[in-house]
C-alpha positions in Angstrom: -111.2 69.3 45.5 -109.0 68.5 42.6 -108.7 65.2 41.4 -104.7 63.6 41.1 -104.5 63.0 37.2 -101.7 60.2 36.7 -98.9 61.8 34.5 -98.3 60.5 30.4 -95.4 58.6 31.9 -96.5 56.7 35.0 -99.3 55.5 32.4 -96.6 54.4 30.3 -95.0 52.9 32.9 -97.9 50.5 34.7 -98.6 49.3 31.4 -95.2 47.9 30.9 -95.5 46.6 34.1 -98.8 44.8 33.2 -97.1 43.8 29.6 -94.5 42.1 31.7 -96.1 40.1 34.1 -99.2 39.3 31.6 -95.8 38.0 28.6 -94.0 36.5 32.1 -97.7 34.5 32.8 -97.6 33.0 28.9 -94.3 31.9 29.0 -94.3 28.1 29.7 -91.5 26.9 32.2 -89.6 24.0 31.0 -88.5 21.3 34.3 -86.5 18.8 32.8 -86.8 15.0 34.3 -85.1 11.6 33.3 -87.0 8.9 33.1 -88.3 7.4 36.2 -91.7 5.9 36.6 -94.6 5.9 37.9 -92.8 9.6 38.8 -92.2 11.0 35.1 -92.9 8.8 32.2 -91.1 9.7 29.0 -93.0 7.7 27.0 -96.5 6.6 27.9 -98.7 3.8 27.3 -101.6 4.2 25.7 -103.0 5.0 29.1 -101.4 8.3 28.4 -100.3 8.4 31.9 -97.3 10.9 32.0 -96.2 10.4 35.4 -97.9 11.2 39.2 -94.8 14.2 39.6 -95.2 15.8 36.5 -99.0 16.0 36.5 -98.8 17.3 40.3 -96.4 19.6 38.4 -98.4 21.2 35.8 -101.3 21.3 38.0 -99.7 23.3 40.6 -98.0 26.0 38.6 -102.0 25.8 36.1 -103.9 26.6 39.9 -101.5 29.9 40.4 -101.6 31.2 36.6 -98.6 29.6 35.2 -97.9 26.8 32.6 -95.2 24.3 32.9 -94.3 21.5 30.5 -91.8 18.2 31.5 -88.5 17.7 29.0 -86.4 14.6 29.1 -82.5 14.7 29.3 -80.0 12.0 31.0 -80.0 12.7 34.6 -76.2 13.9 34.8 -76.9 16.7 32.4 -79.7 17.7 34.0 -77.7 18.3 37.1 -75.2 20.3 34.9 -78.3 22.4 33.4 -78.8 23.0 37.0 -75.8 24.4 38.5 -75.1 26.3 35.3 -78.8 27.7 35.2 -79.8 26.3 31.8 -83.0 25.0 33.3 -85.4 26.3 35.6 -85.9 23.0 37.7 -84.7 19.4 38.0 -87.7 16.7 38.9 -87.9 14.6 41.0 -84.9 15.0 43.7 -84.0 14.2 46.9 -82.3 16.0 49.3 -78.5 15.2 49.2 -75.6 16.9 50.5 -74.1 19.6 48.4 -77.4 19.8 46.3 -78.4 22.9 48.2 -75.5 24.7 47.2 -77.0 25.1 43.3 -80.8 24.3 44.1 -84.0 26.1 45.9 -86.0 22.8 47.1 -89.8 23.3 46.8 -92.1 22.0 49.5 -92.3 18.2 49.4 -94.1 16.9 46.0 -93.8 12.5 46.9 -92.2 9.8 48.6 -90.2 7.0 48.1 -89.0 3.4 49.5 -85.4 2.5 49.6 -85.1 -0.9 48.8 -82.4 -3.8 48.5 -83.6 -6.0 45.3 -82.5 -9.4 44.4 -83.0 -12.3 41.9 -86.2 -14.3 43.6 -83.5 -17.2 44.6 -81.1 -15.0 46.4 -80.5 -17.0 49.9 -78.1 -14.8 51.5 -78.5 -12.2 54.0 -81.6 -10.5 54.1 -80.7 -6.7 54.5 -82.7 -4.9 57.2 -80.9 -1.6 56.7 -78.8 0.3 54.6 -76.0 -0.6 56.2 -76.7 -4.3 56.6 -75.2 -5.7 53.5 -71.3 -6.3 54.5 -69.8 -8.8 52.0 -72.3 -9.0 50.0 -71.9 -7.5 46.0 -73.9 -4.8 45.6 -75.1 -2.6 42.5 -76.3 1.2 42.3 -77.2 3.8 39.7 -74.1 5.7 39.4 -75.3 9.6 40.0 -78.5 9.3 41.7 -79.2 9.8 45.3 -78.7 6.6 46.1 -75.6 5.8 45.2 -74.4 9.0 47.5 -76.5 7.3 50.2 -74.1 4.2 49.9 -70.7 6.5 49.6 -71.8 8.4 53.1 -71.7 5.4 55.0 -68.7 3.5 53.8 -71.1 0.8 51.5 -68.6 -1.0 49.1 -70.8 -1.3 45.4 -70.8 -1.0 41.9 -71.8 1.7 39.7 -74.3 1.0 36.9 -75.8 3.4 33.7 -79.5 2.7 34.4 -81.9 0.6 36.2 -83.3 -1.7 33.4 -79.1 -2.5 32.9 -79.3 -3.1 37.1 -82.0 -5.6 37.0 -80.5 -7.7 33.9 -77.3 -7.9 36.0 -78.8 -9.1 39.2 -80.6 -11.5 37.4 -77.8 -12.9 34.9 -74.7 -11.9 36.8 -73.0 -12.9 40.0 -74.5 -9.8 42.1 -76.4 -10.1 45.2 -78.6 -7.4 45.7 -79.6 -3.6 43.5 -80.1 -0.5 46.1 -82.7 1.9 44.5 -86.5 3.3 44.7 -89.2 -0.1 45.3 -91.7 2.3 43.4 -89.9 2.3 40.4 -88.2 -0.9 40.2 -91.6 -2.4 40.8 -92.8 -0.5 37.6 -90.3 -0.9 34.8 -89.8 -4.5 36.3 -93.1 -5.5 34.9 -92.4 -3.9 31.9 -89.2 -5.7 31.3 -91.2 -9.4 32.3 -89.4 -9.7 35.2 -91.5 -9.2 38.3 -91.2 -12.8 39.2 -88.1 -12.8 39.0 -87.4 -10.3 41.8 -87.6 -9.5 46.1 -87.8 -6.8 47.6 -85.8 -6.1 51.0 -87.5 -2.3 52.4 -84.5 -0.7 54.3 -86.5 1.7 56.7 -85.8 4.6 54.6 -88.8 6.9 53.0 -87.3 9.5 51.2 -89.2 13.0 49.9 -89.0 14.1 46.4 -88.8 17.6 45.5 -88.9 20.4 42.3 -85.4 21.7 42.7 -85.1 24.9 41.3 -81.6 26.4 40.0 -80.3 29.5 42.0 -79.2 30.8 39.1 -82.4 30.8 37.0 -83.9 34.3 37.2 -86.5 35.1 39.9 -86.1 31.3 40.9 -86.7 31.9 44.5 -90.0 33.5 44.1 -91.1 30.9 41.1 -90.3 28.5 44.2 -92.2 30.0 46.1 -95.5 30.6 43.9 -95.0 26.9 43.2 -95.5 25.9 47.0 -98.7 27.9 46.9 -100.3 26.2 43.9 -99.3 22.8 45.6 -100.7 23.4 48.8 -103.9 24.6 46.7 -104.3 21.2 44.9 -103.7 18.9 48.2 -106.3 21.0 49.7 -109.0 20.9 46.7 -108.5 17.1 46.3 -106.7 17.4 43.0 -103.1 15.9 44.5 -104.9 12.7 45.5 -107.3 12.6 42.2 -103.6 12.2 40.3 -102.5 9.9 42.1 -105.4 7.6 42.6 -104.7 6.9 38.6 -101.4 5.5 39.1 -103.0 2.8 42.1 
């Protein structure tokens, strides 16, 4: 019986194909991320910590063979890199409507706590629910989540650049209350001295955070998809929770 000898060409041929996906493996995938701890940190403490999403990040893509590194941009470019397919993936987002239209959403990677904040003498209403802040003044991030939150369900408020510029007007400024993420308030709040100086008014609402990865990136869909397998892998070997545990 003869032996099948593989032709000159489909040699040729299967080692391109190992070329590519061995050059495709090297290359490092660049997310890009705005500033928002404890989620991504864009410049750490000398405890080096760079942020519970990023580190679940890069040790998801390292479990299925693939590097991935975190860059820093304002988060309404980011968006624009996204829909224009100038990055692979935007961290961390919610869900919000439209966002699908431009985005593949990975499996869930954290949560968050809506919150109403307020200067620590604020004696008006306490708010129970997103909705339960009618005549009072209230402040959001303009282009985040939560400000489209507010715009669904009729919210009057004003728009605000950043956070850090949030808190400084709630605390020197006649506004009442600052809807946002607890988790990171709660963060750069200390580093800004002004955790006593703050309450906290939970709304009810957790919200998941996702790696949302442009549709028009190449091969996006299936770098989705070999994401959600190295996540699952590192909630199930313990790493997830390890990461984590630092930031506790």
């Amino acid at each position: 019986m003869k032996k099948l000898m593989k032709s000159p060409l489909s040699i040729f041929l299967l080692l391109i194909c190992m070329t590519t996906i061995a050059r495709a493996q090297e290359t490092v995938l660049t997310i890009h991320a705005v500033n928002f701890p404890p989620y991504e940190i864009e410049n750490p403490d000398i405890d080096s910590l760079l942020g519970f999403d990023v580190e679940v990040v890069v040790a998801a893509f390292k479990k299925v063979g693939r590097r991935a590194q975190v860059e820093f941009r304002p988060w309404k470019r980011i968006v624009a890199m996204a829909k224009a397919g100038t990055t692979v993936a935007m961290l961390s987002c919610g869900k919000t409507a439209g966002r699908e239209e431009y985005i593949y959403y990975s499996d869930p990677i954290s949560t968050a706590t809506r919150t109403y904040v307020s200067s620590i003498g604020y004696s008006g209403n306490a708010p129970k629910s997103i909705e339960d802040v009618e005549g009072l003044k209230v402040l959001v991030v303009s282009g985040y989540a939560a400000e489209k939150e507010l715009k669904a369900i009729g919210v009057n408020y004003e728009p605000i650049i950043d956070d850090a510029s949030a808190l400084r007007v709630l605390i020197n400024r006649d506004f009442d209350v600052f809807y946002t993420t607890k988790e990171f308030v709660q963060y750069i709040a200390g580093g800004l001295g002004l955790s006593d100086k703050l309450k906290y008014f939970d709304t009810g609402k957790q919200l998941f955070y996702h790696l949302c990865f442009s549709k028009e990136w190449p091969g996006s869909k299936t770098l989705r998809d070999i994401f959600n397998k190295g996540l699952a892998e590192i909630r199930a070997d313990g790493t997830y929770d390890a990461i984590h545990a630092r930031y506790q």
